[in-house]
GUZALO-225121 format. One record per atom (N, C-alpha, C): y negated, x negated, z. Coordinates in pm, whole numbers, plus 50000, padded with zeros to 5 digits. Atoms other than C-alpha are relative to their C-alpha. Layout:
GUZALO-225121
YXZ
...
END
This chain:
GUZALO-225121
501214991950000
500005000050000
498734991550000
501285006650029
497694972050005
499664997049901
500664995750170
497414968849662
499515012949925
500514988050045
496435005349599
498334996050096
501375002749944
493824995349880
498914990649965
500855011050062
492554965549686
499515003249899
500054995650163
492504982349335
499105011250085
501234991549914
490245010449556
499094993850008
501375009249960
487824983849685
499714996449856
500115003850119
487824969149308
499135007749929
500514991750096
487264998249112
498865008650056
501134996549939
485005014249369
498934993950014
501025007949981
483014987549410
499264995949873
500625000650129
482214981549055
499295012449943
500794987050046
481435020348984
498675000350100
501374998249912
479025018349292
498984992749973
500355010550056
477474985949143
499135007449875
500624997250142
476845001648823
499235014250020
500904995349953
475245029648973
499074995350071
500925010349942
473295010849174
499075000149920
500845008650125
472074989748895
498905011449909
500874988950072
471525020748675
498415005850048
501754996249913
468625035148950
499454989349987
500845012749982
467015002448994
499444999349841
499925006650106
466995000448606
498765012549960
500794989650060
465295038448574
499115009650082
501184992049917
462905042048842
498995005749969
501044988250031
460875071048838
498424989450018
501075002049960
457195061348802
498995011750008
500654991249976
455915093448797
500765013450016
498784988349965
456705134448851
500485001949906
499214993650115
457755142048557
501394992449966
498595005150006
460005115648559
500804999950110
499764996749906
460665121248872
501205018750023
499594986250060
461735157048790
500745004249911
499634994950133
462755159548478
499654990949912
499755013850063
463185125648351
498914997749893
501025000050063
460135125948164
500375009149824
499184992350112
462175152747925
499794990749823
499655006550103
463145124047687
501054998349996
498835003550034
466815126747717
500795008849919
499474993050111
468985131347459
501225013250038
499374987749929
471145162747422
501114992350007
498655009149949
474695141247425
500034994250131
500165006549849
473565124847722
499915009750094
500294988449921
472245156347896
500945007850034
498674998950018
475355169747806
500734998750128
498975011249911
477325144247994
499165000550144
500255000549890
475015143448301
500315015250038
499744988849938
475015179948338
501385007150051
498164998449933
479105182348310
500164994550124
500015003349845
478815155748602
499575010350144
500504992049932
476185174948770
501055007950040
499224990649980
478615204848766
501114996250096
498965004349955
481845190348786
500384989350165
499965004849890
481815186949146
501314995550089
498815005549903
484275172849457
501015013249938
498784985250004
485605211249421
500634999349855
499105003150070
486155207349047
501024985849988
499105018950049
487875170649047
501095006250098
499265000949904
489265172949380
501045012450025
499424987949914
490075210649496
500805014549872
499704987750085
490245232349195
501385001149942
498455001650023
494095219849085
500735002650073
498974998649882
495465223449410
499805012050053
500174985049949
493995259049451
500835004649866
499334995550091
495545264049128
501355001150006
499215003950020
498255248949202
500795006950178
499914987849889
499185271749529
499935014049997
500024981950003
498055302849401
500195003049886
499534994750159
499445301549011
498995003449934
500964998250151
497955322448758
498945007150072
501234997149904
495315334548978
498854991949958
501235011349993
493455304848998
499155001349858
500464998850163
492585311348569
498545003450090
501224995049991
489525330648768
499244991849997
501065007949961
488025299548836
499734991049868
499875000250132
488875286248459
498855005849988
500824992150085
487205313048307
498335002750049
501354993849926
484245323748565
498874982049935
501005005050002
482945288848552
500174990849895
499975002850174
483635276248178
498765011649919
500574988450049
482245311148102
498305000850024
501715005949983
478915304248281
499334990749900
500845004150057
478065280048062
499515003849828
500114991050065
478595302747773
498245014349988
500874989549936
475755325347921
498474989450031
501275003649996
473285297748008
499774990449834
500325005150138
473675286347622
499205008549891
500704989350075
472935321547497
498795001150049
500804990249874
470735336447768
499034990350060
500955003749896
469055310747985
499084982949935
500495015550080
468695272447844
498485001049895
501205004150088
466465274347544
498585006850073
501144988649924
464075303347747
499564991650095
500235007449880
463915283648038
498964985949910
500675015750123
462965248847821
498775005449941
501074994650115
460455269947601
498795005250134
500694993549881
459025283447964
499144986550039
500315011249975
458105249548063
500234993550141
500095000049884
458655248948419
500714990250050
498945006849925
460365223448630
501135005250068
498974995449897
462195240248891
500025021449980
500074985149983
463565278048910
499175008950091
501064998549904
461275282649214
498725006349898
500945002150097
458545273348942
500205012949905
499854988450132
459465299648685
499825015750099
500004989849981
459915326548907
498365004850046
501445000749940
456515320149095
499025004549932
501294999150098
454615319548763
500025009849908
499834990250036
456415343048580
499875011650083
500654991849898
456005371348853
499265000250068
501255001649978
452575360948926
500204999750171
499964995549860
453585359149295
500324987350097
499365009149945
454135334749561
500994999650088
499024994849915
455965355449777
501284999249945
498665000650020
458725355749549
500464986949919
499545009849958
458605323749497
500214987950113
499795006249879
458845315149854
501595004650007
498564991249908
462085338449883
501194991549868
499235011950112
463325315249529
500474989150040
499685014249964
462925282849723
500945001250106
499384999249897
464605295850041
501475000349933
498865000650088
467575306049781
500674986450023
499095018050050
467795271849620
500184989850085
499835013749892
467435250449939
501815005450067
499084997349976
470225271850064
501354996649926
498635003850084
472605269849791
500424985349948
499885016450072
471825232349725
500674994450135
499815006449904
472345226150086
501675003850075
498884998249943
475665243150124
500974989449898
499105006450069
477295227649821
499764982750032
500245017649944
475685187749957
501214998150080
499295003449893
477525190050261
501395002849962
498635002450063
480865197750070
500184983649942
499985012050108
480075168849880
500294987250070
500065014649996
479465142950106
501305000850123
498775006949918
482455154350337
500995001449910
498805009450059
484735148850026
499604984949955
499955018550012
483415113149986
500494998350165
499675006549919
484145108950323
501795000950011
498005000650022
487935124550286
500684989549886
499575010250093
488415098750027
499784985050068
499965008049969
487135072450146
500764994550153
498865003049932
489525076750448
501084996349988
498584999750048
492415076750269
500084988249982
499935014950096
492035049350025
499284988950042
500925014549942
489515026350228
500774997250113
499365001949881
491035033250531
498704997150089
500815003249936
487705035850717
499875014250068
500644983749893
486735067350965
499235010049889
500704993850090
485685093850791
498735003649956
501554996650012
482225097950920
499504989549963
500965012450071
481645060950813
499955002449877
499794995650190
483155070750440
498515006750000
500914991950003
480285098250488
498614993650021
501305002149945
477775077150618
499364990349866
499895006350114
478765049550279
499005008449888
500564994850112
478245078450047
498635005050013
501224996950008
474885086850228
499244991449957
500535014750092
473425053350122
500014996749883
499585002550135
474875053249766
499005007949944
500634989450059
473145085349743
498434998649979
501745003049945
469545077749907
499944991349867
499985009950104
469435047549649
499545007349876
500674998750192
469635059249298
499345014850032
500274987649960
468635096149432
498365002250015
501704996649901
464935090249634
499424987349887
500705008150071
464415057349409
500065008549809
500414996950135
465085070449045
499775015349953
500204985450017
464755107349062
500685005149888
498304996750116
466595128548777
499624990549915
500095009550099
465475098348537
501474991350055
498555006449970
468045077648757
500785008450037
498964989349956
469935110248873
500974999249857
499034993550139
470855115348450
500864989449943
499715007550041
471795080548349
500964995650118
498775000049958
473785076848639
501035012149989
499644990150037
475255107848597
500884997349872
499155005950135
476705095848245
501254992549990
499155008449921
478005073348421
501485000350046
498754996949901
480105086048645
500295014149931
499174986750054
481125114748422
500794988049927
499265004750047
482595086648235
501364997250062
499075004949954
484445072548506
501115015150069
499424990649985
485375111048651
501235005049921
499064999850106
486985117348348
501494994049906
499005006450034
488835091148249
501364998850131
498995000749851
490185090848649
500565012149953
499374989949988
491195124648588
501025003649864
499804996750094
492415125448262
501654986049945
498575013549969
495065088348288
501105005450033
498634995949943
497065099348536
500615012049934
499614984950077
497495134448350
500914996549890
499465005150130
498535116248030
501324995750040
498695006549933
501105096448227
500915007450079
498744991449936
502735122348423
500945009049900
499424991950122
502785145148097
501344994249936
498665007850066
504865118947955
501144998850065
499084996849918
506705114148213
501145007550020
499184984949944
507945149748262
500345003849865
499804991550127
507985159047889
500124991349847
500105006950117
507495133347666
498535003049923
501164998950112
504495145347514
498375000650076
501195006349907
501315127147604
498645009050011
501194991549995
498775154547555
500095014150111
500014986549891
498165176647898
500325009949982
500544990850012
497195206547796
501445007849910
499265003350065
500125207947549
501464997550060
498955007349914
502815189747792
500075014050095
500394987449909
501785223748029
501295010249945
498744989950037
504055245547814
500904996449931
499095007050088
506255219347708
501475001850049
499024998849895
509935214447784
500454987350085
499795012349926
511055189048023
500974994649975
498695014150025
512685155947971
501284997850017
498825005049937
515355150548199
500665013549963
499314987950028
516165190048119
499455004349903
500094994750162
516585198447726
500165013250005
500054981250019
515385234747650
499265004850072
500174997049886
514125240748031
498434999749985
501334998849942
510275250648036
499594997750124
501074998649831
507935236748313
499795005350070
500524987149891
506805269248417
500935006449988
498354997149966
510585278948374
500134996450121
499275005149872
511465256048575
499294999850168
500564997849899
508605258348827
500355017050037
500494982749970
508715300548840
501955001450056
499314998149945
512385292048940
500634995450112
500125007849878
512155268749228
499185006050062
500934994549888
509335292549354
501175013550030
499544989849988
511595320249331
501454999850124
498925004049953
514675301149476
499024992350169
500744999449888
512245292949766
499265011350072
500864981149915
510625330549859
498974999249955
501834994550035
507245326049667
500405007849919
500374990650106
506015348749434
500124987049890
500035010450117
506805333049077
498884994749957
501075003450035
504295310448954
498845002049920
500414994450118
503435329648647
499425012550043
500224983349943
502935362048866
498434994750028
501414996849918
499415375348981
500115009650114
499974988449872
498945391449308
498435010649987
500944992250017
495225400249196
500395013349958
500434983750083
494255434849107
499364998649884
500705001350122
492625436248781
498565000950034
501524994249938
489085449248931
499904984150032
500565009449946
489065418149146
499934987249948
499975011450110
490185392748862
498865002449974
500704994550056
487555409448686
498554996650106
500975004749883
484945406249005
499534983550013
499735013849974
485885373649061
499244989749915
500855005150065
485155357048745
498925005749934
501514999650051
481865375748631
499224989250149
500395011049909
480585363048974
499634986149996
500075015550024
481285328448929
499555000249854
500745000750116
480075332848592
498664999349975
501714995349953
476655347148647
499584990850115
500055010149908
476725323648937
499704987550010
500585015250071
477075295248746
498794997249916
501215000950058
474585303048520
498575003450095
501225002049888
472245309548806
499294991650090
500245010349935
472515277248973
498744990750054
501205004050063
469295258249004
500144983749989
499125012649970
471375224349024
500284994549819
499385003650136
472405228048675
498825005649896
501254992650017
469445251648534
498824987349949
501265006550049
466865225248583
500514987249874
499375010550102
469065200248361
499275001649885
500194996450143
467655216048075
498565000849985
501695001850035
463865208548109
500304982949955
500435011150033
465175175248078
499984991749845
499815000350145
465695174847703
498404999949931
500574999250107
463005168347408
499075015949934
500534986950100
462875201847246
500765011250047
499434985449980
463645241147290
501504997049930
498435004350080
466635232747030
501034987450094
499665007349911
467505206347259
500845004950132
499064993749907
468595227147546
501175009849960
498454989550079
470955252447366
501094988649934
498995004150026
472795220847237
500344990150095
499355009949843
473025198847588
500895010250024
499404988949942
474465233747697
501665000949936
499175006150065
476735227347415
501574991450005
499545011449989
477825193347448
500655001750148
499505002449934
478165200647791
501585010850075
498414993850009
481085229547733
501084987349992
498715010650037
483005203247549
500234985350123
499995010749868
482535176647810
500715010750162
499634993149887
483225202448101
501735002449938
498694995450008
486565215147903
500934990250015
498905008549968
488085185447891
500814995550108
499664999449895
488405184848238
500975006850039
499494979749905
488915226948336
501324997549888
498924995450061
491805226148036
501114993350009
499285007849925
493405196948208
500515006150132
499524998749876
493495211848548
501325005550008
498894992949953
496405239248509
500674989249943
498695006049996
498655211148354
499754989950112
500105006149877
497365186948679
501325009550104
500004992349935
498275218948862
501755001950061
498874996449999
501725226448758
500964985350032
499605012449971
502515188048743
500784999050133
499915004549838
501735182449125
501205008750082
499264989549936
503505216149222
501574997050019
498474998450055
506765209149035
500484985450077
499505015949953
506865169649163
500045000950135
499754994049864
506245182549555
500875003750037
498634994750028
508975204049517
500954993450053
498654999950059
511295183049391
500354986050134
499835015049953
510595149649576
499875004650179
500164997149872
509965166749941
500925014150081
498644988249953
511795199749988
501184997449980
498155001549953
515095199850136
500544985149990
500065010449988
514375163250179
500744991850117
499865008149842
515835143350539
498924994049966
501205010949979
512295129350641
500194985849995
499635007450000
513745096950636
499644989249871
499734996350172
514135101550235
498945001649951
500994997550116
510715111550160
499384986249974
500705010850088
508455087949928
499084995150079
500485005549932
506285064850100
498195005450013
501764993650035
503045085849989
500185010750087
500124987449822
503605116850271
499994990450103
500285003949915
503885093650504
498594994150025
501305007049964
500765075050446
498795010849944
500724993849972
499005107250388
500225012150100
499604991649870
500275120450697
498634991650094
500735012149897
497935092050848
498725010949973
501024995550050
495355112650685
499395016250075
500154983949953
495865145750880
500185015449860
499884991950177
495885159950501
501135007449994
499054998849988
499525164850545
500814998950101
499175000449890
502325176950799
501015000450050
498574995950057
505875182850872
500315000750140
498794999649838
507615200651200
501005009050003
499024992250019
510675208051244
500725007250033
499894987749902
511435240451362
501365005850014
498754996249952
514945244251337
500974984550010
499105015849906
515985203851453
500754994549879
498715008850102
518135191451145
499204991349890
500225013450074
515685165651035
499655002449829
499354997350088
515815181450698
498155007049977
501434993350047
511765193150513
500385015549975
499844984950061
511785229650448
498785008149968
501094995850032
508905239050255
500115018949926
500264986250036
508535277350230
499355009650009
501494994949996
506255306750203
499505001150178
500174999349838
504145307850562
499204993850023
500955011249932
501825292450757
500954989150114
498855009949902
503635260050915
499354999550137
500434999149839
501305257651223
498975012849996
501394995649965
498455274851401
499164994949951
500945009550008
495865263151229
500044986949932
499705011550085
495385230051098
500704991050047
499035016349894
497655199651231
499094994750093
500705004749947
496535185951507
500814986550074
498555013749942
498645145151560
499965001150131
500335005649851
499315134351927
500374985649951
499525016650033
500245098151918
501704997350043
498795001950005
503965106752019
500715000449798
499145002550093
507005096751742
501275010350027
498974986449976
509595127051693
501374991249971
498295009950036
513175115751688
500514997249849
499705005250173
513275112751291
498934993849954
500835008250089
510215091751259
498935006650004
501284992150026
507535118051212
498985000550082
500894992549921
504475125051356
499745011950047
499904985849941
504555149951635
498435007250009
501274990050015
502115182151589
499715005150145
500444994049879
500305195951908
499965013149979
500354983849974
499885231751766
501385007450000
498534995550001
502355258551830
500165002449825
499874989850055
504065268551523
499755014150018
499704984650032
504085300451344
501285002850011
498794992550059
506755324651317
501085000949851
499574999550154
507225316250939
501394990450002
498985013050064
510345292350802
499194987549984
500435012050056
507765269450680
499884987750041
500035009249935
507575236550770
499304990950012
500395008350064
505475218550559
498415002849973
501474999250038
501595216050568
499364994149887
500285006450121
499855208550256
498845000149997
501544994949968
496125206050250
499485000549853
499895001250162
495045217849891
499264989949946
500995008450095
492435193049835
501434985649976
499475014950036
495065162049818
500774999449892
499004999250049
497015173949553
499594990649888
500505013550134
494415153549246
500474987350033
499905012449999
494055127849467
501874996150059
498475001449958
497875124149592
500895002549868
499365000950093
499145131849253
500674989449922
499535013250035
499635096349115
500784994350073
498815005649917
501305083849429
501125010849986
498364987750004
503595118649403
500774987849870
499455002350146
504365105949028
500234982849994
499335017949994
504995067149148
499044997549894
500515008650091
502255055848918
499094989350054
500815016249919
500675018048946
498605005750125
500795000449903
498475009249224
498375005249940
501914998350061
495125009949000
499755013349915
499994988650037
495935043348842
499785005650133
500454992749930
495485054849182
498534994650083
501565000849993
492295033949274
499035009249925
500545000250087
491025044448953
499685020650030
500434983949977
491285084049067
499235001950164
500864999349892
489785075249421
498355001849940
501105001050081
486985061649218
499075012649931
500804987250059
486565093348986
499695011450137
499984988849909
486975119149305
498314992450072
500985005349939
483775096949460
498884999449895
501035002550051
481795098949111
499805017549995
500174986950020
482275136249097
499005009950165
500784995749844
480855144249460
499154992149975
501555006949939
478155117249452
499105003949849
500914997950120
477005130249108
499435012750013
500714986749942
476555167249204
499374994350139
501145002049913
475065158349526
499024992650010
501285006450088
472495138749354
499225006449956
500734986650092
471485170849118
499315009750144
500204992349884
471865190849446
498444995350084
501485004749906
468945167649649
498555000549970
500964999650119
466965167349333
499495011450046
500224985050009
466815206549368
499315001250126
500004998649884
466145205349732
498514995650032
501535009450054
463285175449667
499005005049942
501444995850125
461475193449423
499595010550068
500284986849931
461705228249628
498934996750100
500774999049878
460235216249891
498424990050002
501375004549985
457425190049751
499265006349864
500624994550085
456605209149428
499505018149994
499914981549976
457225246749513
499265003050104
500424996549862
456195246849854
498654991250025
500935010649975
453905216149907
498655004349934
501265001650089
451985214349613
499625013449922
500634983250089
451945256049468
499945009650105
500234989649914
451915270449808
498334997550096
500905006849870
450525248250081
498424993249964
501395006850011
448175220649908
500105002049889
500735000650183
447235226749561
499144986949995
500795012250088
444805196949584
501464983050039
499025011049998
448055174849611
500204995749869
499985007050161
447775143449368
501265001649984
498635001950078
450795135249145
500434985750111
499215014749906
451345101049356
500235002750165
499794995349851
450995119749671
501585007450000
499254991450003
453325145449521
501794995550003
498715005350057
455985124349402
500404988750164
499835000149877
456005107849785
500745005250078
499204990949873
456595137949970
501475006149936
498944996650066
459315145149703
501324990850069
499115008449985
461175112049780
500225000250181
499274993749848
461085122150155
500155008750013
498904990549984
462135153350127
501464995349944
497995002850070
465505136649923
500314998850110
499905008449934
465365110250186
500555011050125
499544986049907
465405142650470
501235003649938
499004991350022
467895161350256
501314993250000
498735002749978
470615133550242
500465002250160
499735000049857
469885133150654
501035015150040
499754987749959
470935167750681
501624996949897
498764999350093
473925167150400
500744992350073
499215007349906
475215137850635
500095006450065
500084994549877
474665154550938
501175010749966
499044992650030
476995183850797
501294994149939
498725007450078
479155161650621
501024992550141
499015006049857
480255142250985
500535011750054
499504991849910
479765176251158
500035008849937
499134986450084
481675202850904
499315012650094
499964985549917
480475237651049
501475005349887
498744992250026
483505261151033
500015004149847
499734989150128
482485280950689
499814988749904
500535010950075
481795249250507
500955001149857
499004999850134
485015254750282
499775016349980
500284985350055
484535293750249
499145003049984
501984997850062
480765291650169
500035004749871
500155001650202
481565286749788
499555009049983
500474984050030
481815326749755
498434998550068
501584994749933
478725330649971
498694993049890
500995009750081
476525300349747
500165007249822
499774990850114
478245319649425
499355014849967
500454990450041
477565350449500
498445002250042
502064998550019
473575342949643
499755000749843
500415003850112
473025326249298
500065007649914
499454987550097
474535358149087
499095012350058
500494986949968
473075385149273
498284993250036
501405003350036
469345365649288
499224993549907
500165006550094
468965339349066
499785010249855
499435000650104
470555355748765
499415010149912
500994987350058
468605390348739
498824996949998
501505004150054
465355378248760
499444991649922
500225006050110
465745352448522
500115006649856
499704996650126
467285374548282
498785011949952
501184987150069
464935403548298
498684989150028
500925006550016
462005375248325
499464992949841
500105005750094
462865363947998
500425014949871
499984990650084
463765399147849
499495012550001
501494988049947
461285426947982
499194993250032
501595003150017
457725421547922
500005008750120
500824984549892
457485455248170
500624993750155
499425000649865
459455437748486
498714988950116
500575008849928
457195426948752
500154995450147
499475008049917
456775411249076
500555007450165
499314987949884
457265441449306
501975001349974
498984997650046
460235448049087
501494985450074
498795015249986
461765406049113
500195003350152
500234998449808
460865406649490
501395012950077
499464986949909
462695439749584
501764993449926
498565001950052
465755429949347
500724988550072
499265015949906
466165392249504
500555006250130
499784998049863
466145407149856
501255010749982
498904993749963
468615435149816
501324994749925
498735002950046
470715418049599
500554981050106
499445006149924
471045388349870
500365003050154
499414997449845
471335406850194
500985009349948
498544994749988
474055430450057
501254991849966
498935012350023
475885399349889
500414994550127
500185002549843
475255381650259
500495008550068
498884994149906
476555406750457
501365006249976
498154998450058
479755418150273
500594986250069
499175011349966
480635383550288
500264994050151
499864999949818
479535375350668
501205011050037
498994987249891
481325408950776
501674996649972
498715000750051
484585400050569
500244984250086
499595016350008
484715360850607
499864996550206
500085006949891
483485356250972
499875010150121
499684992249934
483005387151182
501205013450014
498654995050007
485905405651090
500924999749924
498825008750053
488375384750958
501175008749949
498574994249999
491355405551059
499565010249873
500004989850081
489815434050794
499874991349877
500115003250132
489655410850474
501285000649952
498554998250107
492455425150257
499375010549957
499724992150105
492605446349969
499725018950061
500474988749946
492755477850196
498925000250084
501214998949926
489495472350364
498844996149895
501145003550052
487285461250094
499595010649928
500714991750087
484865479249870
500805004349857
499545000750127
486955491849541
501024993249991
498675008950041
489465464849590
499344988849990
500685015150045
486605435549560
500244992250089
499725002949889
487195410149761
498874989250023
501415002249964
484265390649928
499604987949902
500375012550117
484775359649656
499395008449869
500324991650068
483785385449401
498825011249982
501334991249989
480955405549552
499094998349969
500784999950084
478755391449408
499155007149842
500124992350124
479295408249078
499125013150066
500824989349952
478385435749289
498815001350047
501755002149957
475015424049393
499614997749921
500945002950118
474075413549087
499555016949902
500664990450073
474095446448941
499015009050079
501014990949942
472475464949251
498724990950003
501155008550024
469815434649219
499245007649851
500714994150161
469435445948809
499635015249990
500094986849992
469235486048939
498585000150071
501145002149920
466565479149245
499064995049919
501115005350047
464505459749044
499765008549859
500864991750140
464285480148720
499195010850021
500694981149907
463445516748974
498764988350007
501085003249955
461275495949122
498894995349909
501045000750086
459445478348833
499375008149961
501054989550063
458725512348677
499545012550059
500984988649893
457225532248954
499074991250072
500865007549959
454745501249040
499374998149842
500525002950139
452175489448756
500624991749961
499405008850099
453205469048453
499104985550064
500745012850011
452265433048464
498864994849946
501225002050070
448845416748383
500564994649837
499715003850187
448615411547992
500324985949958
500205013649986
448215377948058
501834996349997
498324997549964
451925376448182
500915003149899
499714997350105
453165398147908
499934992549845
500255011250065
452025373847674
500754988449992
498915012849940
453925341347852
501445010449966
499124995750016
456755363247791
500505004149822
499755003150137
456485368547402
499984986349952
500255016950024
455785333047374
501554997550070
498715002649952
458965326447576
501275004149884
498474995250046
461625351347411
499535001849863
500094997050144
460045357847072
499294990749912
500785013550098
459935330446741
498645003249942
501615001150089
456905322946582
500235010149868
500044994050160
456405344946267
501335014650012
498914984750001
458945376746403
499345008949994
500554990149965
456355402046427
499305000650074
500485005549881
454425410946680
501435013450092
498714996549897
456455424047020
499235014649991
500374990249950
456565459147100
499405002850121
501074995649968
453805475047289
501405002850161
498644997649869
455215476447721
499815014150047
499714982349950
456225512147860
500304996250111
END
């Protein structure tokens, strides 16, 4: 194992290097570059930073192993957030770019002539930037436990430093070019080992492809054959099955769809381009860059599932591969044995109370003994979904530097979104708030200051959550999904497609479409737990999904309301044909 730990330090240390370098190389000298890179980057590049941007810890790290636990289910997260960028290619990108604005704050503020609702914009985006940071920087720190072998809150404290750096010194000028960066290296980490297991298992080196291939060692025998009959011959539900309802599939990914396109993380990416034409094809570029990833995951998915299986159930602990044990060190992974014969028995259930908790005793077969009681289930076997990317290469016995080389990507994918994320946070609070609320006579060198200490603040806080996890930190997503869908998403869209919607209208829509999103989810997720199922929810939605449902009572509230308050000044109306309508179409119809 010390050569996986050396090829870690290696390859980590060179990607951190070259980020590094990159900021130092593209320090902001002013806001605009500061902001929005002085919107001279190309769309290929923009592209590629914005897939980074996106493609966060949750996609690299978490999204295969949720897949890969809950089958064909997981597609929701496929489609919802592939599909988003579908929606900000049609719908939001070029409008936004042609608007001129820096930040979503900014657009809403100026487009609804109001400051009030862009005070209740910034509160949004600090929120949603600040829940998805602190994911971020406690999966650099779960990585860098593993594979460094250092405490986790130091891993956390590493990636706060990496971040401050190219983050507060180059602003999105060094946010985008590193960003390129480390989508390079994300990618290729994620995309190696895939190639090599494919082969492996099937012979045929293309993922996506290898997914519904047949397997090697068994001529004829489909993958998801052979997986949907080892789940079956174990008590799961077959792998191929759905337990969703159709409604809540359906819930699920508009949500994360509209969600994604609501973001303001990914959103502002697209001021940083050249030209109006410019953003509709970063948006583009950055499908094809994002798919290569999302159309990889389900064969990651099924990979990991089928090699777990085979190499750990109905195992003597003795027998298993030297990779559970050394991510047993990790707490990641657990094993007790509830009926004494030494023997793994991974089946449907919860194996403990809760999450593992080690003592420092040795069980009579070697293992590390658990402090919590079991459950009642058969199961035996704790699995924690995020390890399945990074634990995949050691499952599949591949070289030491194939698995540096995916530490590496899992650390460019978290430190690249929580880069975009601080950006968002930075600008909210010294451009939105500072300089269009508080001081209007704030210079540009003042401005771009209080920007780089608000980053400087916002990594403090993203650490601070990243050492000290609050409880909802992993079940936020829905909550940060469905704010962004049910506020974001309607007032951009009717901002850019009713001349007649104004700021009574945005105002009333943001607010009811985030306190009914907000409290579904509170009431389900944290005050009454025991009622989140299928027979207690609204229709069958379930609280990852409610969103959809706020977004439309957001697009209902705000249309009543726009047209029983006056229309917008003309002035306004105006910025809005200029926005959505080309030069030489006519003129716009007259507002009702």
């Amino acid at each position: 194992m010390e050569s996986v730990q050396l090829w870690t330090l290696i390859i980590v240390g060179l990607s951190f290097a070259l980020y590094i370098g990159i900021a130092i190389w593209s320090k902001a000298a002013s806001t605009k570059e500061f902001y929005v890179a002085g919107t001279r980057v190309p769309p290929v590049a923009n592209g590629m930073a914005t897939a980074a941007d996106w493609m966060s810890a949750a996609s690299f790290i978490s999204m295969a192993g949720l897949i890969s636990f809950i089958g064909r289910d997981g597609a929701v997260y496929l489609m919802g957030w592939t599909g988003g960028y579908v929606l900000l290619a049609l719908l939001l990108a070029p409008y936004l770019r042609k608007f001129g604005k820096f930040t979503v704050p900014d657009f809403v503020g100026d487009r609804y002539y109001s400051q009030a609702a862009r005070v209740v914009a910034v509160i949004c985006a600090i929120f949603v930037s600040l829940t998805y940071v602190a994911g971020q920087m406690r999966g650099v720190g779960i990585v860098f436990a593993r594979f460094l072998e250092v405490d986790v809150n130091l891993g956390v404290i590493i990636g706060m430093a990496i971040v401050f750096i190219y983050a507060v010194l180059g602003g999105m000028k060094g946010i985008t070019y590193t960003q390129v960066a480390q989508y390079c290296v994300l990618i290729i980490a994620y995309l190696m080992p895939a190639i090599f297991i494919a082969i492996l298992m099937t012979g045929n080196p293309i993922p996506q492809l290898a997914f519904g291939d047949t397997l090697a060692n068994e001529p004829g025998v489909y993958l998801l054959d052979k997986l949907d009959q080892l789940h079956k011959e174990l008590g799961f539900a077959p792998y191929t099955s759905g337990i969703k309802s159709m409604i809540d599939v359906f819930a699920i990914t508009f949500s994360l769809m509209v969600g994604t396109a609501g973001l303001p993380h990914v959103i502002i990416r697209f001021y940083t381009v050249p030209k109006v034409r410019d953003a509709r094809l970063s948006a583009g570029w950055a499908l094809v860059f994002i798919g290569l990833l999302y159309t990889t995951a389900p064969a990651v998915a099924a990979f990991a599932r089928t090699n777990l299986i085979l190499t750990v159930n109905d195992k003597p602990y003795q027998e298993v591969p030297q990779w559970f044990k050394t991510w047993e060190h990790s707490g990641l992974i657990a094993w007790v044995d509830k009926n004494d014969d030494g023997i793994i028995q991974f089946r449907p259930g919860k194996a403990f109370v809760g999450k593992p908790q080690f003592t420092d005793q040795v069980g009579k077969y070697g293992q590390r003994v658990v402090a919590n009681q079991p459950t009642d289930s058969e199961n035996e076997l704790y699995v924690d979904r995020d390890i399945i990317v990074l634990a995949n290469p050691e499952i599949a016995n591949l070289p030491a530097w194939v698995v540096g080389l995916v530490a590496a990507g899992g650390l460019a994918a978290a430190l690249s979104t929580a880069a975009g994320l601080l950006l968002v946070i930075s600008t909210a609070i010294s451009h939105d708030l500072i300089k269009r609320v508080f001081r209007p006579q704030t210079t540009e060198k003042e401005e771009l200051l209080y920007a780089r200490i608000a980053a400087a603040f916002a990594v403090m806080v993203a650490g601070y959550f990243g050492i000290n996890p609050p409880a909802f930190v992993a079940q936020v997503v829905a909550f940060a999904f469905g704010l962004a869908a049910s506020s974001f998403f309607p007032i951009i869209i009717m901002g850019v497609f009713s001349r007649r919607m104004n700021k009574e209208g945005a105002i009333a829509g943001m607010l009811v479409g985030i306190i009914f999103t907000a409290a579904y989810i509170i009431y389900f997720k944290f005050v009454n737990p025991a009622a989140n199922n299928p027979d207690h929810w609204w229709f069958g939605i379930s609280p990852e999904g409610i969103g959809t449902i706020g977004m439309l009572l957001s697009f209902v509230v705000a249309y009543v309301v726009s047209r029983m308050t006056p229309p917008p000044p003309p002035e306004v109306q105006e910025i809005v044909d200029h926005v959505r309508i080309p030069r030489g179409a006519g003129a716009p119809p007259a507002a009702h």
